[in-house]
N, C-alpha and C positions, 0 to 999 in steps of 0.2 A: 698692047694689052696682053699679046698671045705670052712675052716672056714674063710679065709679071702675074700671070695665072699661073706658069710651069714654075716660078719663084715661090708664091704663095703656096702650090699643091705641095713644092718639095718641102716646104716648112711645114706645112702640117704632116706629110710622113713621117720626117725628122721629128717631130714632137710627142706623133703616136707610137714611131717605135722606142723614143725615149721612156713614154709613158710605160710601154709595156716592159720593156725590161727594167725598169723601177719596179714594177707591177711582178714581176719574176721574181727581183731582188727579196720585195717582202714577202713573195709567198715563200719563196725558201728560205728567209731566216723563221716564217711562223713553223714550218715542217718541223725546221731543227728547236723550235721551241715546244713543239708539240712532242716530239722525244723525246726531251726532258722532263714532260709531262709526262708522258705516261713512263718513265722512267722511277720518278716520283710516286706514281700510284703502286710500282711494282715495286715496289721498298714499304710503299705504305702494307701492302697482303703479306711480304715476308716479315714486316714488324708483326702483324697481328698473329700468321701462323706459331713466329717464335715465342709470341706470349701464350698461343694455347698449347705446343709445346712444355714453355716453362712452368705454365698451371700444373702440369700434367705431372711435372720431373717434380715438382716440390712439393706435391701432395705425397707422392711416394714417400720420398727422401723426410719430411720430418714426421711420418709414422713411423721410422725407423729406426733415427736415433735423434739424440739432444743437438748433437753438435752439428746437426745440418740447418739449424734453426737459422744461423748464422749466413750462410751460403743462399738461404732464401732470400734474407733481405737483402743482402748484394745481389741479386736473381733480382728483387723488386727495384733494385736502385737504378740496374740496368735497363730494365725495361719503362721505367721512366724518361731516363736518358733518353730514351731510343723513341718514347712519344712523343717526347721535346723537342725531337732534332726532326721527328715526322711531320711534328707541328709546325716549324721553320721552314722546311723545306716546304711545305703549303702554302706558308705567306710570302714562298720566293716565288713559286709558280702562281699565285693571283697577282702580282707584281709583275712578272712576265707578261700574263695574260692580257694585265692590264697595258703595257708595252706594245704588244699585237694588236690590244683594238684600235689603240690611238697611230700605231701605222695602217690598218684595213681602213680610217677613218678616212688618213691622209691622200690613202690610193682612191677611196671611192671618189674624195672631191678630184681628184684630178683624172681617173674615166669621167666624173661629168663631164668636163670641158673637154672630153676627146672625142665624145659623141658613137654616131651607132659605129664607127668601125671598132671598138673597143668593147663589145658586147659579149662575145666570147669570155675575157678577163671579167667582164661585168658577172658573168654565170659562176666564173668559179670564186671570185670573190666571195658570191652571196655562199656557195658552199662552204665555202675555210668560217664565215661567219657563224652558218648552223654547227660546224663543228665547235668553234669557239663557245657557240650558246651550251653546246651539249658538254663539254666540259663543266661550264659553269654552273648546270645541272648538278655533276657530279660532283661537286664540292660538299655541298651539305652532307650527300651520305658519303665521301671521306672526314667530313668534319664529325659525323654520328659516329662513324668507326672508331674514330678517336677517343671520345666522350666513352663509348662501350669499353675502352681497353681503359680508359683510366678510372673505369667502375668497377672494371677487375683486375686492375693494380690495387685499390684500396682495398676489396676485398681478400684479397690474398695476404691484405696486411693484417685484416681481422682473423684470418683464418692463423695467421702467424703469432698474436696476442693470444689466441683462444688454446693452440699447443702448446706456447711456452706454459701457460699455466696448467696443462697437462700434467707436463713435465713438471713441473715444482711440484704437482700433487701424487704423483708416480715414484719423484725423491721421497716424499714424507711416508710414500705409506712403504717403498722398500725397507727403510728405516725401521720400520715397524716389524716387519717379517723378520727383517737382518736380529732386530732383538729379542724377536719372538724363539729364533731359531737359535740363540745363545743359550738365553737360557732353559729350552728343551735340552742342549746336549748338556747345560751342566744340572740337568734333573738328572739325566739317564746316568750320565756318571755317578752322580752320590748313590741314585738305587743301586748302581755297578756295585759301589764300595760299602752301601749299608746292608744289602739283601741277604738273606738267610740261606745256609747250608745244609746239609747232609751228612751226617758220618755214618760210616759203617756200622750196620746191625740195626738203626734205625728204621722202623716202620712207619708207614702212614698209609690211611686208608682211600681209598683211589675206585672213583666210577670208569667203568671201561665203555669206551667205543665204539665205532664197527669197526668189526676185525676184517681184515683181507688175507685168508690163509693162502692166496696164488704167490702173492710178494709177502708177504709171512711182516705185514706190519698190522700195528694195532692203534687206535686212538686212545688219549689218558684226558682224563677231565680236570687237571692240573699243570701247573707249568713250574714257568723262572722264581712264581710271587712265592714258592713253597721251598724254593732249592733245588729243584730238580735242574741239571744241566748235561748236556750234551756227552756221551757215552758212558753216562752212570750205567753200573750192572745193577739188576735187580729180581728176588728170587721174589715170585707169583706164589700167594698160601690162598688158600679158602677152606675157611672151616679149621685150620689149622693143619693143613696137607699142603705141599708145597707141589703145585702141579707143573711149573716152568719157569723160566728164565727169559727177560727182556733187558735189552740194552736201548738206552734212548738216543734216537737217534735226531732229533728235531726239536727246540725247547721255544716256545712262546710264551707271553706271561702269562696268561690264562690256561692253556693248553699245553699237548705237546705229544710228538709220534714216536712211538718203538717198534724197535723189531725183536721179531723172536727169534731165541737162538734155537737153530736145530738139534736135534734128536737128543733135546732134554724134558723130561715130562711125559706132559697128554696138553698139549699146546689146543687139542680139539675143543676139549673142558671150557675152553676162553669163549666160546660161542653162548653157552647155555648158560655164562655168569656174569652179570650186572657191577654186581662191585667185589674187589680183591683188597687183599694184604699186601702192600710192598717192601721186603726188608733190603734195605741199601748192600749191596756187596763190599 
């Protein structure tokens, strides 16, 4: 009886320590599957950082110009890709998961039949299991985070619709200015080639300004519309006395500035008089 009890003990050792290093086996393939889980999830945050990233670069980019329009949807196509293959890589790791439970299943039936010396393995078992559960926890909100980036993949497609038509309405109305601004230049040239001139000895009658005798200019209540242009000379009468001499120096159409020429006249006169004679030089 004594060697078939030392028979039988050495068989159940043999079978415990069998058990346990099976029991080893699977807890270290679930560690290295638990890596690639959280491997998974760390691919899952840098997907979503690079979409609020990419939000970020393509809101810029098509207030800037047309032809980033383009570049955004390649930007959206990418980052669809990149939820697709996030989403894949999720039903590889619930596959896995699932892989790990049906071995923890395998190992728990076989600690039963190893009884209490296997109760240690039993403890940590139960723990890889609440890890296991805590994963599976985690699923939905990586499955939410999904569902959120593929709410703002579509929105960034709206927002991509709503600028091109931006742009088509920002072509139409440069279009508008572009021909508004033609034909401004070709008014101003005809006025260039119709408007009225001056010849020598001509007069016309002219409201004065404030005078600045420091800088020795004066304001004229006439401009381009009458002929006046830029360094006509002209002799200043009032009353029929000729008190001074202005060359113009400024011409607007309405308006226009002269200066007085020095030490001809009583240029002071210009203060106490409203309106003058202009005879063209």
């Amino acid at each position: 009886m004594s060697k078939f009890s030392i028979i039988l003990n050495a068989l159940v050792i043999v079978v415990s320590f069998a058990a346990f290093a099976l029991t080893q086996i699977s807890v270290s393939e679930y560690k290295s599957k638990l890596e690639e889980i959280k491997i998974v999830e760390q691919a899952i945050v840098e997907a979503g950082n690079k979409l609020d990233q990419q939000k970020k670069e393509t809101a810029a980019k098509l207030l800037r110009q047309k032809g980033r329009n383009q570049d955004l949807v390649e930007e959206i196509l990418e980052s669809q890709a990149t939820s697709e293959e996030v989403t894949e890589k999720l039903e590889s790791a619930k596959a896995e998961i699932g892989q790990i439970e049906n071995l923890i299943d395998d190992t728990s039936a076989k600690l039963a039949s190893s009884g209490d010396r296997l109760k240690e393995a039993g403890v940590e078992l139960e723990q890889q299991q609440a890890a296991v559960q805590n994963l599976r926890n985690e699923i939905p909100k990586i499955e939410e985070q999904i569902e959120t980036k593929k709410f703002e993949i579509r929105d960034f497609e709206d927002q991509a619709e709503g600028l091109t038509g931006q742009l088509s309405v920002f072509a139409s109305i440069t279009e508008v200015l572009r021909q508004h601004y033609l034909d401004t230049v070709s008014e101003i040239r005809s006025y260039a080639r119709e408007r009225p001139w001056l010849e020598p000895g001509e007069e016309l009658r002219i409201q004065l300004g404030p005078l600045d005798l420091r800088s020795g200019y004066v304001a004229l209540s006439e401009g381009g519309a009458i002929g006046l242009r830029e360094n006509m000379l002209f002799s200043v009468y009032t009353a029929g006395e000729e008190i001074s001499k202005i060359r113009i120096k400024k011409v607007f159409r309405t308006y226009s500035l002269a200066e007085l020429i020095p030490l001809v006249g009583n240029p002071l006169r210009l203060q106490s008089i409203k309106e003058v004679d202009l005879v063209a030089l």
